[in-house]
C-alpha positions in Angstrom: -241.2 56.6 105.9 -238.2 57.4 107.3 -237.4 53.6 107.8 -237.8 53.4 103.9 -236.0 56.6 103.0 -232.5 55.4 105.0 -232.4 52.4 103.4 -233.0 53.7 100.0 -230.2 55.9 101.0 -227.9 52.9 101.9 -228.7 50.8 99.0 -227.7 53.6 96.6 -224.5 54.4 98.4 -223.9 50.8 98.4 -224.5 50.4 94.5 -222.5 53.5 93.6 -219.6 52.4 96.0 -220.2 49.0 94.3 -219.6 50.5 90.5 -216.8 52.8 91.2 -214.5 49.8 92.5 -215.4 47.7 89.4 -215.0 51.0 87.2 -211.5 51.5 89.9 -210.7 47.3 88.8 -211.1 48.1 85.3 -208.9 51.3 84.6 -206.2 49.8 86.7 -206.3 47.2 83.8 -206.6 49.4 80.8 -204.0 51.7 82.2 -201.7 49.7 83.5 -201.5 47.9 80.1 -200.9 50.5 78.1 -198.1 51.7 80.4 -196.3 48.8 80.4 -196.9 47.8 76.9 -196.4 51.4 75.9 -200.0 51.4 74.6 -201.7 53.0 71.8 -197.8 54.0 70.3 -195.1 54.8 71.9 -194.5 58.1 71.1 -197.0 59.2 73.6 -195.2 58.3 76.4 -193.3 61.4 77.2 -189.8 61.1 77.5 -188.8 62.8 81.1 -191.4 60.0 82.6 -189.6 56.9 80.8 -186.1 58.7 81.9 -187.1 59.2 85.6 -189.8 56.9 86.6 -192.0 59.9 87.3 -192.6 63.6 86.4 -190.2 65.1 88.7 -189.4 68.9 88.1 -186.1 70.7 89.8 -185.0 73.9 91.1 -182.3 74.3 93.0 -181.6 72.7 95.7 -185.5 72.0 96.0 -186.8 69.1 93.7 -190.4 67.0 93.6 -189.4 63.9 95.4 -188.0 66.6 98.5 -191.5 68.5 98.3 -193.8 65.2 98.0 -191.6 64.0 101.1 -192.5 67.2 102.9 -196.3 66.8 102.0 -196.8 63.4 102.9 -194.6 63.5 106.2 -196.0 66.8 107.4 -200.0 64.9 106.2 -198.7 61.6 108.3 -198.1 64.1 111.5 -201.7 65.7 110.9 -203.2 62.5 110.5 -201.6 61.1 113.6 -202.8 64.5 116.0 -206.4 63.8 114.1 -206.8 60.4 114.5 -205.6 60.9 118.2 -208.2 63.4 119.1 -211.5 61.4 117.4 -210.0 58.7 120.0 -210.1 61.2 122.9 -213.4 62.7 121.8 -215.6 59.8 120.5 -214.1 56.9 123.0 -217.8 55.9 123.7 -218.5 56.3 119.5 -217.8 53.1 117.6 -217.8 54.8 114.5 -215.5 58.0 116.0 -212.8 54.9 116.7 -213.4 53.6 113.5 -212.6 56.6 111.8 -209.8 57.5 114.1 -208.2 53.7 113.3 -208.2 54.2 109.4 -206.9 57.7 109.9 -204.3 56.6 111.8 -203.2 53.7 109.5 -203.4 56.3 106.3 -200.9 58.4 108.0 -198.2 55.3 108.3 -198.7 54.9 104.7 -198.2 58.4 104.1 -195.0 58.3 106.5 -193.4 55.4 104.7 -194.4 57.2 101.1 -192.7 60.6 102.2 -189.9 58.5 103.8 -189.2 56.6 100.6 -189.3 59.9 98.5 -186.6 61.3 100.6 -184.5 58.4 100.1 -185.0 59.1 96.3 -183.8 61.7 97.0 -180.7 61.5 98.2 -179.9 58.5 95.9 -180.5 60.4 92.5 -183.4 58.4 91.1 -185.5 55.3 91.6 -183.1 52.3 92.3 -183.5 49.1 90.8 -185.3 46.6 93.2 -182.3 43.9 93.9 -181.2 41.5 96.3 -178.0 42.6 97.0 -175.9 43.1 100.2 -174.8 46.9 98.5 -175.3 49.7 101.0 -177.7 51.2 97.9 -179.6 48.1 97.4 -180.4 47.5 101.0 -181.4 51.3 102.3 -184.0 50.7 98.5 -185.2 47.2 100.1 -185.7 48.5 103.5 -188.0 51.2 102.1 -190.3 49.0 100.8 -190.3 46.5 103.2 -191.7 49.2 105.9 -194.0 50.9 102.5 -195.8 47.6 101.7 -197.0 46.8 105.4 -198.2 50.0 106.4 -199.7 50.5 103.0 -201.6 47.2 102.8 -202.4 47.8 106.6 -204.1 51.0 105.6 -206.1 49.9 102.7 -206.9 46.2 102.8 -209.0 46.0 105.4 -208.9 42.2 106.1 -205.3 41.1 105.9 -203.8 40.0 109.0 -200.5 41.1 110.0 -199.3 37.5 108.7 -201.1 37.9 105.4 -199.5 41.3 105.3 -195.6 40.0 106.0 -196.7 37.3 103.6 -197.6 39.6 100.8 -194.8 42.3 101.4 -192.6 39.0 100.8 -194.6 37.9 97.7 -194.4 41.7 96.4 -190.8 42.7 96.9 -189.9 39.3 95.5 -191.6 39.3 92.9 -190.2 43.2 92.0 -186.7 42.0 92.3 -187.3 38.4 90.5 -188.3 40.2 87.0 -186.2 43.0 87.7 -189.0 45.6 86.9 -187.5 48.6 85.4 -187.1 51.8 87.5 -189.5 54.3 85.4 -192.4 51.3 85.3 -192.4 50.7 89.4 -194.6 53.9 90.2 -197.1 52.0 87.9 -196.6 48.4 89.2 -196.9 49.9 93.0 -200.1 51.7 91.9 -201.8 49.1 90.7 -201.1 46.2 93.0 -202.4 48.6 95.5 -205.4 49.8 94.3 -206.3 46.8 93.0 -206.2 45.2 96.6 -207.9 47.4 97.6 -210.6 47.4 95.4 -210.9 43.5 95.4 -210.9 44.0 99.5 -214.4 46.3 99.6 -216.1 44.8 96.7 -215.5 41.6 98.8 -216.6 43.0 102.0 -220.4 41.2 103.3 -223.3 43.3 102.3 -224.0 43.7 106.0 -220.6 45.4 106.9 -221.0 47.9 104.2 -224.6 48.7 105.4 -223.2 49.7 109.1 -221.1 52.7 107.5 -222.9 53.0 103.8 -221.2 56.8 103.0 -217.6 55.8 104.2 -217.7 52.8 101.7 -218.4 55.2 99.1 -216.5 58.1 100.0 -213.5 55.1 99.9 -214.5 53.5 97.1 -214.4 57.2 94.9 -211.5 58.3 96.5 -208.6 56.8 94.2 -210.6 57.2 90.8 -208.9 60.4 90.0 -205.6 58.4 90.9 -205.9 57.0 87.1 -206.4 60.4 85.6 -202.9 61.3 87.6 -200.9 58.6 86.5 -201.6 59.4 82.5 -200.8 62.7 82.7 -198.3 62.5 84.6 -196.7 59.5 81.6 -198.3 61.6 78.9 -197.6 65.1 79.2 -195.0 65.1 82.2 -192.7 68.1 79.8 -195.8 69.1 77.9 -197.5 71.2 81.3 -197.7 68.6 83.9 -194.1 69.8 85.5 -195.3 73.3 85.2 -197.8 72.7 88.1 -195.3 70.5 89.8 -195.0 67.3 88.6 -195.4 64.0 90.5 -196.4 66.4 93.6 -199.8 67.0 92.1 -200.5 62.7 92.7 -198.9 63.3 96.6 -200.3 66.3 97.4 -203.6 65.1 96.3 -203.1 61.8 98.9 -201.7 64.3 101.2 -204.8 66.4 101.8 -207.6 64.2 100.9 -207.4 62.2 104.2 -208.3 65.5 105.6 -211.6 66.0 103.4 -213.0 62.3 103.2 -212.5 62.9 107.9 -214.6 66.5 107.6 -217.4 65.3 105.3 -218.0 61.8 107.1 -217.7 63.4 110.8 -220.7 65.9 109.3 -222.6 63.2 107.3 -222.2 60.0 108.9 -220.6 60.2 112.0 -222.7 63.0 113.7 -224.6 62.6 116.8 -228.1 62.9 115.1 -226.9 60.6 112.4 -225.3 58.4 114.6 -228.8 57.8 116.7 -230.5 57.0 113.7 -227.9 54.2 112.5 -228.3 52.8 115.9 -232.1 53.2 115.7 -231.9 51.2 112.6 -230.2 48.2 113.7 -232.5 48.2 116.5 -235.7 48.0 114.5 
């Protein structure tokens, strides 16, 4: 019975995981569309967003891109002290290192996300993406030549690091080649990355999605809202978005869920007791 009841439980996680990346693959496509298209009308498309690139609200001395640096940095530096301690206190635990490894590769990509809002910063707004030998142009192509990596390294699960140089290459090239403009490259960087990564799990053999069946669906959920973000955020950036902050509301939200996804699969998945039956299972 209890044989039957686990893999019930892993076949349903799987199948949910399963539909939210194809429900993930799908908005990326409708949204992204009507972005760049300026789809239904574009009157919708509020005017701060198409001016800035993002919803970005000021006061003072203290702006959104300075605050979604702080987040992400300050997340990056928990996730680092986290992912550092599951290694110390689950060395023997497969899944503890696991765990520890993605933690630790999330908080890169939040480094290099909080570093390249700081360089936003200080240059004004979102630069054009050129290849150029101008002091401006080169500090913008360095930053995305340490985001991509670390970003793909985080999320794509089976790139190696040659496949990773390779697409970095392939991405920045391409960004510069059609000379994307500045407020449509928040919505070109969100969709080549959650599409990857959503083509990555869906990919992934039945079998390796069966070993850790909740963290493939905790993963799999966990950019959904993501969509919801970016259309307000184009829609109704003046309207009330910027009243709760802008742009920081997307970071703050890839700031802290790290932190959540960690506490509810060391409960769930990665306990001892549930860790015993997992290596029951593959036993039997």
């Amino acid at each position: 019975m209890m044989k039957a009841s686990t893999t019930s439980y892993t076949l349903d996680a799987i199948d949910i995981g399963n539909g939210a990346h194809i429900l993930a693959i799908a908005l990326n496509v409708l949204v992204t569309s009507a972005v760049i298209l300026q789809l239904p009308s574009k009157e919708i498309f509020d005017e701060t967003w198409r001016e800035q690139g993002q919803c970005l609200v000021s006061h003072g001395p203290i702006d959104t891109t300075t605050i979604c640096g702080i987040m992400l940095c300050s997340s990056a530096l928990g996730l680092f002290l986290l992912s550092k301690k599951l290694s110390k206190n689950g060395a023997n635990n497969k899944n503890n290192e696991q765990l520890a490894s993605r933690l630790q590769k999330m908080g890169e990509s939040n480094l290099s996300h909080g570093l390249g809002h700081e360089f936003i910063h200080f240059y004004g707004s979102i630069p054009r993406v050129e290849i150029s030998l101008r002091p401006d142009a080169l500090g913008y192509l360095l930053v995305l030549l340490v985001f991509w990596p670390t970003t793909l390294r985080a999320l794509v699960s089976r790139f190696s690091t040659r496949s990773i140089v390779l697409a970095t290459i392939l991405i920045v090239g391409f960004q510069a080649a059609i000379d994307i403009e500045p407020h449509l490259q928040f919505s070109f960087t969100q969709a080549i990355i959650l599409m990857l990564q959503s083509l990555d799990q869906l990919t992934l053999p039945k079998q390796k999605k069966s070993e850790l069946p909740l963290s493939y669906l905790i993963f799999a959920v966990y950019h959904l809202p993501l969509f919801a973000f970016m259309w307000l955020e184009v829609t109704r950036c003046s309207e009330w978005v910027a009243a709760f902050g802008g742009h920081a509301i997307y970071d703050f939200y890839l700031s802290i869920g790290p932190f959540v996804m960690a506490n509810v699969l060391q409960k769930y998945e990665f306990s001892p007791n549930t860790c015993t039956e997992n290596k029951g299972k593959k036993q039997s």
